[in-house]
N, C-alpha and C positions, 0 to 999 in steps of 0.2 A: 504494500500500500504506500503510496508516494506522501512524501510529507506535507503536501499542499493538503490531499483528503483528509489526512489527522489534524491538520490545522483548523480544517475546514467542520469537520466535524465536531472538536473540542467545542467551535467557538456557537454553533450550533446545539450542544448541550448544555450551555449554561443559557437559552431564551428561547431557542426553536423547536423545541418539543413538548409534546400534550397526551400525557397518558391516558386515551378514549375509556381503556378495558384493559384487562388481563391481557398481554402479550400483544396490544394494538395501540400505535401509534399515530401523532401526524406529527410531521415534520416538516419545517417550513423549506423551500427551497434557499438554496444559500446563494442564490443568481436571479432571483425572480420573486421579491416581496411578496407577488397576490397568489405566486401556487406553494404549494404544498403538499407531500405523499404519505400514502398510507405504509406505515412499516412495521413487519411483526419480527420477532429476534432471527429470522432469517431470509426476510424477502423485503422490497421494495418496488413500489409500482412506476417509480422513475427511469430515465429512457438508459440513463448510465449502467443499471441494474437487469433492466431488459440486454442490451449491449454486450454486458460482459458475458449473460449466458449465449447472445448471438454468437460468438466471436472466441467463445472459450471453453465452450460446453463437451465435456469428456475428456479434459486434460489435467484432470484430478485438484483443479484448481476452486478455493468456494469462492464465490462469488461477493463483491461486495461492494459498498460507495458511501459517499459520506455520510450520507440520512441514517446508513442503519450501522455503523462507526458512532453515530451521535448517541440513537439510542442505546448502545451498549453502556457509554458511556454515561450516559441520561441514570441507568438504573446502577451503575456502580457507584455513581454520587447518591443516589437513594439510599441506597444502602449504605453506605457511608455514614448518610445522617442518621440512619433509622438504628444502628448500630451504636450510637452517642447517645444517644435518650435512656 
């Protein structure tokens, strides 16, 4: 994962994420203020996410982009606080 997406994603879990449900997301885009994707701790409905499986599907590689790099991150800072209480 290239250091831009980690940056990108960091800066997106501290404001760009909205935990719907259990294991469902939205994530704001980090190029485009009025969209937004749906992401559960392993998919994304953004075109980058679509793309990688175009483009890389069966080369034992998981798939991934900043939106759901955010969320991961989104619920380790969760955990993080909920772990201090």
């Amino acid at each position: 994962m290239s250091a831009g997406t980690i940056r990108k994603a960091k800066e997106l879990a501290k404001n760009g994420v909205v935990e719907i449900e259990d294991d469902l997301y939205q994530v704001r885009s980090s190029s485009d203020p009025s969209k937004s994707y749906f992401v559960t701790s392993d998919s994304c409905d953004c075109q980058g996410f679509k793309n990688f499986y175009k483009f890389h599907h069966g080369k034992s590689l998981k798939a991934n982009c900043s939106h759901l790099e955010a969320v991961k991150i989104f619920k380790q800072i969760k955990e993080n606080l909920n772990g201090k209480k």
